[in-house]
N, C-alpha and C positions, 0 to 999 in steps of 0.2 A: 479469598480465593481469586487466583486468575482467570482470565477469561479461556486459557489452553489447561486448567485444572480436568482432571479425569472424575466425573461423579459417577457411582455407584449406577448401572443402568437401571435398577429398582427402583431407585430415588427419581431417576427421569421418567422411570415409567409411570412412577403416581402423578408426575405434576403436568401429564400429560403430555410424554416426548421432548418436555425441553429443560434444561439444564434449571435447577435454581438460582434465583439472584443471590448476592451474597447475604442479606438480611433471612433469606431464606433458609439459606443453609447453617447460617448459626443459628438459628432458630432448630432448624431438627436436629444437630449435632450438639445442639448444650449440654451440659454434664447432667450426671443423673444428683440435682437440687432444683429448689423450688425456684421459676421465676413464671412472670408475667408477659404473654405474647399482646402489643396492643396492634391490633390488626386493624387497616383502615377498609372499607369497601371495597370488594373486586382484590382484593392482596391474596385471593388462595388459601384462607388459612384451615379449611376442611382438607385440603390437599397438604397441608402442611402439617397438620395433626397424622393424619395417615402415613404422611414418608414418619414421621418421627416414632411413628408406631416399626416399621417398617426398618428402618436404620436401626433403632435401639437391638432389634430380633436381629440382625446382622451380626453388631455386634456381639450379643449372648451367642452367636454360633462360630465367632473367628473366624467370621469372613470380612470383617472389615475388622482394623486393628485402630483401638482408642487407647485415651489414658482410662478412661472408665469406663465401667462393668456395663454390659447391654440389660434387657430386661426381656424373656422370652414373652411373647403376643398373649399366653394363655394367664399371664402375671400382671396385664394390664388393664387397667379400668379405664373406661373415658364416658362421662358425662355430658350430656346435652341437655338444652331446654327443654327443647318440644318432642313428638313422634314422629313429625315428620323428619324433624334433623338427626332424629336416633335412628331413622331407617338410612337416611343419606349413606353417614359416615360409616354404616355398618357394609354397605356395599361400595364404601369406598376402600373402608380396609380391607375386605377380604378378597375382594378382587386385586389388591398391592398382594396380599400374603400369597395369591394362588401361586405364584413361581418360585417361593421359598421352600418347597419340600419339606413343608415342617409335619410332624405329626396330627395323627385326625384329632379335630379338637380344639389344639393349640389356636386359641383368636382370643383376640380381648372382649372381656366384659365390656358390654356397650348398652346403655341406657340412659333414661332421664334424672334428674336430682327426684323425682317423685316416686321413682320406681325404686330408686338406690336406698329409700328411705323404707319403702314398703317390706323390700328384701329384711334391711337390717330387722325391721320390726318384728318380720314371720318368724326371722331367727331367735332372736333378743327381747321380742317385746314382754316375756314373762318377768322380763325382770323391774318394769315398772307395773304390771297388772295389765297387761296388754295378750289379749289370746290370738295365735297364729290362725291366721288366714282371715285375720277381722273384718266385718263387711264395711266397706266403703259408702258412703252414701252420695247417689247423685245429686245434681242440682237440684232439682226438683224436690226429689226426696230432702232436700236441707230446707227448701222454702215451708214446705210442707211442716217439717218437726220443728222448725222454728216459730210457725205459726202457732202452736200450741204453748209459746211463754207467754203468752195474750192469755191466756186460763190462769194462770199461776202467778202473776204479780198484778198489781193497780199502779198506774202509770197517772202520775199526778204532776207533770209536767207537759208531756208527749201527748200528742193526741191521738187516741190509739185508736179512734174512730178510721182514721183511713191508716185500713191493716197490712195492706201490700208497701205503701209506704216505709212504715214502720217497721216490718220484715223485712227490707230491703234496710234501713240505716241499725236494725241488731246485726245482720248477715256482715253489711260490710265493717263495722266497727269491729265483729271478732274476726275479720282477716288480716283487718290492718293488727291487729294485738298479737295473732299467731306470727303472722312474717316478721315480726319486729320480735318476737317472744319476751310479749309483753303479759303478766295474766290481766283478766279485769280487775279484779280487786287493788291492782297497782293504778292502772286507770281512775278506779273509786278516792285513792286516796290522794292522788295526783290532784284531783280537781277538785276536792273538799280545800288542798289546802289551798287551791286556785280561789275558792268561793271565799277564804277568811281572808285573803290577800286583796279582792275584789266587793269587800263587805259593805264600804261607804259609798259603792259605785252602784248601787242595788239594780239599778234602770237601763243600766249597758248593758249591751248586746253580751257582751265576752262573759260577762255576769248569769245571764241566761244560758249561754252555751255552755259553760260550764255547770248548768244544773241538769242541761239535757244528756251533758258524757256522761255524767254519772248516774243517771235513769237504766241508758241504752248498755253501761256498762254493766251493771244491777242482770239487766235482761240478758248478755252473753252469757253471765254467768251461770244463769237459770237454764239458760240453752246448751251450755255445755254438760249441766247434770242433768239435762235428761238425756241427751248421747249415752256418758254413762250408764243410764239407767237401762238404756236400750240395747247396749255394748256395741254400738256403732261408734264411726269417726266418719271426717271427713279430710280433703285434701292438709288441708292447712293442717289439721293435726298429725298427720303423717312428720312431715318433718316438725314439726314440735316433740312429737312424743320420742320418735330417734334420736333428737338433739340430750331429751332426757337421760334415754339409755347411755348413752352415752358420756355424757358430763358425770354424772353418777357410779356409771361403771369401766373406768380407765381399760379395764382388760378388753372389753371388745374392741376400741380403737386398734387396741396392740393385733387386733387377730387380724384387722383389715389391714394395716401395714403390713403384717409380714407376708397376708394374701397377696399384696398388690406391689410389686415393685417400683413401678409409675404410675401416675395419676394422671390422665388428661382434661381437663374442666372447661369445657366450652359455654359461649356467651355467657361469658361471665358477668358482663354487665345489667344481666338482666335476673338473676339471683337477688333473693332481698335477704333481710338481716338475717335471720333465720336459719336459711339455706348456705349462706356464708360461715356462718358460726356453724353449723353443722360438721361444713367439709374443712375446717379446721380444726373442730375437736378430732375429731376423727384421723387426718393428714395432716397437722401440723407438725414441729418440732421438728424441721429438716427436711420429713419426707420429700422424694422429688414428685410435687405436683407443678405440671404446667396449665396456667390458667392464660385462657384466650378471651378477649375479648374486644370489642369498639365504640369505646364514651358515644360514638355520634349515633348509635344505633339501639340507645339504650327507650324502649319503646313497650315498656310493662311496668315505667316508674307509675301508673295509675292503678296497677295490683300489688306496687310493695317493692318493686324492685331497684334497686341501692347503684348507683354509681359509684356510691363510694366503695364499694367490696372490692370493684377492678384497678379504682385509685389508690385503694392502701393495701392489695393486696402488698405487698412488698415489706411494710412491717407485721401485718397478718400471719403471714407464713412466711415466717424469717429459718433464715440456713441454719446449720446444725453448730455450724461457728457464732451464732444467735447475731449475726450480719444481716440487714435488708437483705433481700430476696432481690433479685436484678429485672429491671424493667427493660424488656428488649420492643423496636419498632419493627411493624411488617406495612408500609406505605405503597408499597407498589403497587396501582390497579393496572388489573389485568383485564377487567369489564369495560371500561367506557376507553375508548378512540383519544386519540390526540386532541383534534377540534373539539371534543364534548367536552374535553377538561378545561381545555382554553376560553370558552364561554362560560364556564364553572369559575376561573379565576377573575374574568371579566366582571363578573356579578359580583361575586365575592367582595371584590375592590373596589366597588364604587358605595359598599355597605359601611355605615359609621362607625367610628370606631366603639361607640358605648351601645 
């Protein structure tokens, strides 16, 4: 677009009175198929998510004329990380919609990957043994029932004397297994064959650690039947068990597409394997989901969370023509000053290259 291009005053009014750059506006004008938004710091791309919510609703109303179909606001889903980013964007887009005269109602589904999982569950979860309105367990409450697999197994490697410890390496080895959707029992056999592979090596470290994954593995497992036996979950298994209903039962995916005509997937780089797999059983196969994210901000790889999901998003959720998905750049800050970035490159430059 030119610089004397006429945009949509809707669209200036989400980006905050001023025209978008051109990366910008391809970005909320892309077709309705999957691509990848990689957004650097300070690029807008909460304002850029909302015009695209906002343009698309144009669209569906024939006030702006495209090659392709719009998607009315009460048809659209957008994901976020956290609560705080799910209240952002939720008064970022409806504050866009107020001057659209749409119907009471009509706004998009706006929520966290935790909560979109909870939803599917309440709906769906009877179809893996899963009852609506399951009680979640808080942290606490998880330290707490995990500490009773210390009753229920003998720990002949682990020193089970110091219990907070050792509640603390069950806990975190069955998050890292949910994010990854891994079960334990994969872990048990992983490192058995670890241990015959490592057999003449009896006195190394890697030797031992692999006798303590498959102790601590042992204990997830133990921990997870007594969830069951409690008919509790907790986080992690949110999206594990929706991933289940899911892969198992093709129809529900079918009923969230035809619910949702776009998809919006924010920080995406901070999704782990799990939550990735999830929103592709679910959206894959063409649907148009725009997924946003920023490799340099990827800052929960220490709970699970995958850079790679925003790096391959693109064979992931490949197009309906089974083509790579298109990876588009949004670079432009709009946060830091000329000078700040210019001593940002000053630094940067004087750093080695390896």
């Amino acid at each position: 677009m030119s610089s004397t291009t006429t945009y949509p005053q809707e669209i200036v009014d989400v980006l905050g009175g001023r025209p978008p750059t051109e990366e910008q506006w391809r970005a909320i004008t892309w077709p309705l198929e999957p691509f990848v938004l990689v957004a650097g710091a300070g690029s807008g791309k909460t304002s850029v998510m909302a015009a695209r919510v906002v343009y698309l609703a144009l669209v569906a109303m024939g006030r702006i004329t495209d090659d392709h179909e719009g998607v009315l606001p009460g048809n659209a889903l957008c994901l976020t990380f956290t609560n705080k980013a799910t209240e952002n964007l939720q008064h970022r887009v409806r504050r866009a919609l107020a001057g659209l005269e749409l119907p009471d109602g009509e706004e998009p589904e706006i929520t966290n990957y935790h909560g979109f999982a909870a939803q599917l569950l309440d709906r769906h979860g009877m179809l893996v043994g899963i009852e609506p309105d399951q009680r979640v367990l808080t942290p606490a409450q998880r330290v707490e029932l995990c500490a009773r697999v210390l009753d229920r197994m003998t720990f002949d490697v682990i020193d089970a004397q110091r219990l907070a410890g050792v509640v603390d390496r069950i806990l975190t080895l069955d998050d890292q297994a949910a994010n990854h959707f891994v079960s334990p029992q994969q872990i048990v056999e992983f490192n058995e064959q670890r241990l015959e592979e490592l057999k003449d090596h009896r006195n190394d470290k890697a030797y031992s650690s692999a006798r303590e994954r498959i102790e601590l593995a042992k204990a997830c497992a133990v921990f997870r039947e007594l969830k069951r036996e409690l008919g509790v979950i907790d986080f992690g298994d949110q999206i594990e068990l929706a991933l289940k209903v899911v892969e198992r039962h093709p129809e529900v995916a079918r009923q969230y597409r035809d619910r949702f005509g776009a998809v919006l997937l924010d920080e995406y780089q901070d999704t782990n394997v799990a939550q990735a797999r999830l929103m592709a059983g679910v959206f894959g196969n063409g649907h148009p989901v725009t997924a946003v994210g920023d490799p340099d901000q990827n800052i929960y790889a220490w709970r699970g969370a995958s850079l790679f999901n925003l790096l391959e998003f693109p064979t992931q959720f490949r197009r309906s023509d089974g083509g790579e998905a298109s990876k588009l750049p949004l670079y432009t800050n709009f946060r830091s000053g000329a000078r700040i970035l210019e001593a940002a490159d000053v630094l940067i430059g004087e750093l080695p290259a390896t």
